[in-house]
C-alpha positions in Angstrom: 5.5 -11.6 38.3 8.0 -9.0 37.9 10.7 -9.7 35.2 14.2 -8.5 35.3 16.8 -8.8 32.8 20.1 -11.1 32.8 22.3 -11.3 29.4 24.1 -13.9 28.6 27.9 -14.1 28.5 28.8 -13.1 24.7 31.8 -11.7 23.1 33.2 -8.8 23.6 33.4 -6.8 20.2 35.9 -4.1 19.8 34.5 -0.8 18.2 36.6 -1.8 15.1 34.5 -5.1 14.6 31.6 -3.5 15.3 33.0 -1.3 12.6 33.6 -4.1 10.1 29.9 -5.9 11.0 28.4 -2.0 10.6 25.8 -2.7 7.4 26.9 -0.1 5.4 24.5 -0.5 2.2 21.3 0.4 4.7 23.2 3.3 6.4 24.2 4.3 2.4 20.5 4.4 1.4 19.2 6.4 4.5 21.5 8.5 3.6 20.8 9.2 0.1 16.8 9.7 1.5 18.2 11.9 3.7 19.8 13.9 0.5 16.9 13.9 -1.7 15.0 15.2 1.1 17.2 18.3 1.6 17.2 18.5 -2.9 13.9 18.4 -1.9 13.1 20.6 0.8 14.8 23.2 -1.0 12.8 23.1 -4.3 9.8 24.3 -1.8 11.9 27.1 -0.1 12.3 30.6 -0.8 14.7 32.1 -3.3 16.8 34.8 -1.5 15.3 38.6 -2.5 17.2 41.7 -1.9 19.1 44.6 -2.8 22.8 42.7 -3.2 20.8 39.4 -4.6 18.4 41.5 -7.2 14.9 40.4 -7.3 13.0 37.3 -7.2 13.4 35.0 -9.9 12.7 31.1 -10.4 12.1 28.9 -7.1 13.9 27.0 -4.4 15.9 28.3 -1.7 17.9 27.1 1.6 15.3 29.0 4.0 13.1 28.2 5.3 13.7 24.4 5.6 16.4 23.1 3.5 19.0 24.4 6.3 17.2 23.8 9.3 17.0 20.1 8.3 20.4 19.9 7.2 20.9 21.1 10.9 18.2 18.4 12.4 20.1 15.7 9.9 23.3 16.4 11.8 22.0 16.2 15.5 20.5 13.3 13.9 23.8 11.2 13.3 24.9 11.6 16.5 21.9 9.7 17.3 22.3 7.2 14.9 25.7 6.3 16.3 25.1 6.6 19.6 22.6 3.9 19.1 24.6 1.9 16.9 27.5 0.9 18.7 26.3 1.6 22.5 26.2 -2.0 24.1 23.4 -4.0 23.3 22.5 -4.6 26.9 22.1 -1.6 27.6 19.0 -1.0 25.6 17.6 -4.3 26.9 18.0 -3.5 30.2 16.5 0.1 29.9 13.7 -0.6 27.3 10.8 -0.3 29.9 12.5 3.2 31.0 12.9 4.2 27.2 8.9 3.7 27.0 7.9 5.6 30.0 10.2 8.0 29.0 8.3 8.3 25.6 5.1 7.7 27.9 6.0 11.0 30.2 7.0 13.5 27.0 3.1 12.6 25.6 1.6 12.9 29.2 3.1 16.9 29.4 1.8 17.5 25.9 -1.9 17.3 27.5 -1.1 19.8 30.2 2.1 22.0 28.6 1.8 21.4 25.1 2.4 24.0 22.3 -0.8 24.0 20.1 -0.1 24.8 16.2 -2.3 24.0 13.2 -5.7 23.8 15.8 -3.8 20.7 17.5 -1.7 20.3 20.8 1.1 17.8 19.8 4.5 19.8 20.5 6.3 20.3 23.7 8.4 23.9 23.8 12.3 23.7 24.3 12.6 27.4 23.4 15.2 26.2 20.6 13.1 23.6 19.4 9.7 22.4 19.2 9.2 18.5 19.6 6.4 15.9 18.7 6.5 13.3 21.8 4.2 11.3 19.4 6.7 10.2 16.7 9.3 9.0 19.9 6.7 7.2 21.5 6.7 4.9 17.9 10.5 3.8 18.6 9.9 3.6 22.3 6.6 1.1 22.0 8.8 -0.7 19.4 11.4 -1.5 21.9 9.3 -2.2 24.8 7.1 -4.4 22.6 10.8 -6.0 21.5 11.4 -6.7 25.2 8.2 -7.7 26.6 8.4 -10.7 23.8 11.8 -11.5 23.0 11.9 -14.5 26.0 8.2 -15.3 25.7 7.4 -18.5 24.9 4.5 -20.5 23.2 3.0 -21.2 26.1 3.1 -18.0 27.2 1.9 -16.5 23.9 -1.2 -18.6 24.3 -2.5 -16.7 27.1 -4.9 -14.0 27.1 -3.3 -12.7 30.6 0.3 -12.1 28.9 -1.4 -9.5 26.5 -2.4 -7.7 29.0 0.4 -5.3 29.4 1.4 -4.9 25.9 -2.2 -3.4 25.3 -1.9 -1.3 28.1 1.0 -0.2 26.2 -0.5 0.8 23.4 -4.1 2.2 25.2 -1.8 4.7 27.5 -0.3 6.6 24.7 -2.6 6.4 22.0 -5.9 7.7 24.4 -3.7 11.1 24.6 -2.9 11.1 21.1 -6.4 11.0 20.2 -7.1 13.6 22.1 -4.3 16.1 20.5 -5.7 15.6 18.1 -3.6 13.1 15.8 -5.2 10.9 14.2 -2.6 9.6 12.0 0.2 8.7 15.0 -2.8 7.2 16.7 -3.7 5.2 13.4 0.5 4.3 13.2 0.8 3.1 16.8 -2.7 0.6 16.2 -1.0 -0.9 13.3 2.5 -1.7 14.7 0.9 -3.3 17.7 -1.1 -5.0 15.7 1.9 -6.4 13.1 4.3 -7.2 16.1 1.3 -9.4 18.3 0.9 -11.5 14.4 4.7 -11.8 14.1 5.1 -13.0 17.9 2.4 -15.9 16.6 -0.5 -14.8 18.9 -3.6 -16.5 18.4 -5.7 -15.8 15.0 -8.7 -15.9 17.3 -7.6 -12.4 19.2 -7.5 -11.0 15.9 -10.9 -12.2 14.8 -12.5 -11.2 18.3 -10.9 -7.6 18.3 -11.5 -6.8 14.3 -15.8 -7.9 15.9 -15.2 -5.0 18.8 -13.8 -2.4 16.3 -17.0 -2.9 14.2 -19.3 -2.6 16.9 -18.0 0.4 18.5 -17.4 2.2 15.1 -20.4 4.0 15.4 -19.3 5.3 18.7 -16.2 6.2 17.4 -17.1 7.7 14.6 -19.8 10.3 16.4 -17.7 10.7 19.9 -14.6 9.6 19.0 -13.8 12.1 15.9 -13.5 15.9 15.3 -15.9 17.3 12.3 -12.6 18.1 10.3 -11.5 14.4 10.9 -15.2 13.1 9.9 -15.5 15.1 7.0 -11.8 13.7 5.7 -13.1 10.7 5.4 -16.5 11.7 4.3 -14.4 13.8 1.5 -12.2 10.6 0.5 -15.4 8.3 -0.2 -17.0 11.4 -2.8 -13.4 13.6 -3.3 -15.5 15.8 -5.3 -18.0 16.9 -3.1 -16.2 20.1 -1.7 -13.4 20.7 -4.5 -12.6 23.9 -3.0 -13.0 22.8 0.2 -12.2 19.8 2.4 -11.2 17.8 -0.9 -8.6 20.6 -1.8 -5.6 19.2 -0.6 -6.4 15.5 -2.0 -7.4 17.4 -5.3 -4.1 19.8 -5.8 -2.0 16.6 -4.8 -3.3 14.4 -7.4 -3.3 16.7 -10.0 0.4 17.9 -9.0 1.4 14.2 -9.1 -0.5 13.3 -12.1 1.3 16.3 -14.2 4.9 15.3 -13.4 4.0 12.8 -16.1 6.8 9.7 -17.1 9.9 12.4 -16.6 8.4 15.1 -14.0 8.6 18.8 -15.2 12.1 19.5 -14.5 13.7 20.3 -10.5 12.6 23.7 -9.6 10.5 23.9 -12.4 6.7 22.7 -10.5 4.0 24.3 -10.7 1.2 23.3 -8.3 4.0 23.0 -5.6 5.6 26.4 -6.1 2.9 28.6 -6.9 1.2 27.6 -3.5 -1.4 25.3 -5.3 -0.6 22.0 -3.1 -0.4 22.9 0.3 2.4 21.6 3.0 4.6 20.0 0.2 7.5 20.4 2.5 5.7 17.7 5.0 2.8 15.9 4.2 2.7 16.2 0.5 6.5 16.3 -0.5 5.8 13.0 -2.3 3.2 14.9 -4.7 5.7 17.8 -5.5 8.4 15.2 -5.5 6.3 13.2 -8.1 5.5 17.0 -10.0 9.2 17.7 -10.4 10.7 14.2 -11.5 7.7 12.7 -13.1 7.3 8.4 -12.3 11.1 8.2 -12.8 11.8 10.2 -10.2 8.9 8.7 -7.7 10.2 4.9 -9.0 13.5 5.8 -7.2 12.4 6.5 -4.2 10.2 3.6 -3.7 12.9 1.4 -4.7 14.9 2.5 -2.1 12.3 2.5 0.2 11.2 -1.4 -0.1 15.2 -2.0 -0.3 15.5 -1.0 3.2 12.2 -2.9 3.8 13.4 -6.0 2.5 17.2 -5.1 3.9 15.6 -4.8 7.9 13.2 -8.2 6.9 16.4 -9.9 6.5 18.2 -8.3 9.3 15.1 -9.9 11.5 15.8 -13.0 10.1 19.2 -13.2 10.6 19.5 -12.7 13.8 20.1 -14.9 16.3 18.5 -13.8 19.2 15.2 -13.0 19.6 15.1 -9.4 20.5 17.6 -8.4 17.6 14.8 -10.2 15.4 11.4 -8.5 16.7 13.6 -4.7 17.2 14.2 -5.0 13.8 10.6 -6.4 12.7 9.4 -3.8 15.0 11.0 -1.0 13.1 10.3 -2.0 9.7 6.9 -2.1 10.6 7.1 1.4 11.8 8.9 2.6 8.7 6.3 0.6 6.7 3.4 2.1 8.2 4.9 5.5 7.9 5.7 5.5 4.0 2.9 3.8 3.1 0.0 5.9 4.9 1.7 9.2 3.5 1.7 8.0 -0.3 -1.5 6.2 0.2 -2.5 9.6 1.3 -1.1 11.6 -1.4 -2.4 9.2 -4.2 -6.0 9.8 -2.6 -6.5 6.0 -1.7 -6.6 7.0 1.6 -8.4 9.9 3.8 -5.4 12.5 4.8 -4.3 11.7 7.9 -0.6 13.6 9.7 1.6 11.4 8.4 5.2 12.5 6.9 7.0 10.2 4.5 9.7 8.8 6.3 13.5 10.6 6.4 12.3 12.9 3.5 9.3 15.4 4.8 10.0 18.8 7.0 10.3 18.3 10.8 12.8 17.4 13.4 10.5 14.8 15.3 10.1 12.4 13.2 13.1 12.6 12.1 15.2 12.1 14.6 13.0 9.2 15.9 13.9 7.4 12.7 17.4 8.1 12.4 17.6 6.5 16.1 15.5 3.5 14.8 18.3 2.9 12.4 20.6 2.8 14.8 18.8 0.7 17.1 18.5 -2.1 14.0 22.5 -1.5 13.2 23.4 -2.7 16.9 21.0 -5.5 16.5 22.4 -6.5 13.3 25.9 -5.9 14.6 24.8 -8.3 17.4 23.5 -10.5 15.8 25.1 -13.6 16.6 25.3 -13.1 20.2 22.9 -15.1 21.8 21.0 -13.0 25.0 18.9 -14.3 27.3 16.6 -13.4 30.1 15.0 -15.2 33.1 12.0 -14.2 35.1 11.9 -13.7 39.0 
């Protein structure tokens, strides 16, 4: 049966009290991310070289990312804020429409996608190029939030009400596959996965589709894969098998981590990264020239503040009163998990490399924006936290 959506009478809360309940220590730390990414990005650009600059000496440089991100970081706030302090409500009630929005953007990709890097995954604005992929994340998020919040044991006990959710998940991450992008697809399994264990569905589901994964891994792994995506993985079990070859990335990464030593080698001052040893460090592998330049210090910071705002968005989750505040939130720190962890996993070769950008801090507009309006989304649950919303099924 067809469910609509009726809120609850709750306060009305002036923009100045939304002000006051705004959590400023989480919106502080994405924001310092968001400045060590741009310190960051422009460690890997290009020094300026001309006749009023003089010649090329040292590294770093504003082009050819450092600005356009600072750019992206702007568009992002607005965003941010626009998903902050819009009424609640209003995301409830258009949830569904945010997902087939998301749904749509992927759908065009397969007929009118751009095709970079051997794989289809961008949609042309003419200004800007955009990966539907990394908004389909947020969008399953708060469809999945939704679908859930006014569930009920009962409910959760049947195999029926799972139906949809999976059909959630199957729809997008079928197209992804076939971009290819392995990583997003590997993201959106996990988060669906993590929010049907938080919403307390039964431990027998998981045991029943962990047995179907294992028998149709063959299947996957002969029809399902590309040779480049086979031979990742093939090249992650024996990383030494083709050095200069399909293990180069893993190899330059680990030994441009591993040489930042306890204090890194100084800002600027990599090696690996800058004299084009490690390859994408301004996306996938900023972690490893990250790590080259400030050393375990360095690297220590940044996953501090990473499982800060992990344990900050547990706690929104469990503060909040209403139930879709609580599974939008869990529902985006999943996401966030899933992205910082895959990436570093990736870059400390205890994983095969996958497309995975560590979150707020690699090269790209997609994926960031996406996240930035994640943030917001958990800032207007937390600032609604305490008003209790309700739905009732027709």
């Amino acid at each position: 049966m067809a469910r609509t959506t009726r809120i609850s009478r709750a306060e009305n809360i002036s923009f100045n009290e939304k002000l006051h309940r705004f959590n400023w220590p989480l919106f502080a730390l994405m924001c310092l991310v968001l400045i060590l990414s741009i310190i960051s990005l422009y460690s890997a650009g290009t020094p300026v070289c001309g006749p009023d600059s003089g010649p090329c000496e040292g590294f770093g440089g504003w082009r050819p990312y450092a600005l356009s991100q600072a750019a992206k970081m702007g568009f992002g706030f607005v965003l941010f804020f626009i998903a902050a302090f819009t009424n609640i409500k209003t995301w409830i009630k258009n949830s569904y429409l945010i997902y087939f929005i998301g749904l749509a953007l992927v759908i065009m990709v397969t007929f009118v996608g751009h095709t970079g890097m051997g794989a289809q995954r961008w949609l042309n604005l003419g200004f800007f190029h955009i990966q539907p992929s990394e908004f389909i994340k947020i969008a399953l998020v708060v469809a999945l939030a939704r679908y859930f919040a006014w569930q009920n044991s009962i409910d959760l006990s049947k195999f029926k009400n799972y139906l949809l959710p999976v059909a959630m998940l199957v729809l997008p991450l079928g197209l992804i596959v076939m971009q290819p992008d392995l990583g997003t697809a590997v993201s959106l399994g996990l988060i669906t996965i993590g929010f049907f264990w938080i919403v307390g569905a039964h431990k027998k589901w998981f045991v029943i589709a962990s047995i179907l994964t294992v028998l149709a891994a063959p299947a996957i792994w002969f029809g399902g894969l590309h040779d480049y995506q086979r031979e990742r993985v093939i090249t992650f079990i024996d990383p030494d098998r083709d050095p200069s070859g399909a293990g180069y990335q893993i190899n330059q990464s680990k030994i441009a981590f591993g040489s930042g030593g306890i204090v890194g080698k100084g800002y600027l001052a990599g090696t690996q990264s800058h004299l084009s040893f490690l390859p994408e460090n301004q996306t996938d592998f900023i972690f490893a020239m990250f790590g080259e330049e400030l050393g375990f210090i360095g690297t220590f910071v940044l996953l501090l503040i990473y499982s800060i705002i992990i344990g900050m968005l547990f706690w929104f989750a469990k503060t909040s009163k209403n139930r879709f505040g609580q599974l939008l939130c869990f529902g985006f720190m999943l996401n966030f998990f899933v992205y910082y962890f895959i990436n570093i996993a990736m870059v400390l070769g205890l994983m095969p490399t996958v497309g995975v950008p560590l979150p707020l801090m690699s090269f790209g507009g997609s994926s960031l924006l996406s996240l930035m309006f994640g943030f917001g989304l958990v800032q207007n649950a937390h600032i609604n936290k305490d008003q209790q919303l309700s739905a009732k099924g027709s």
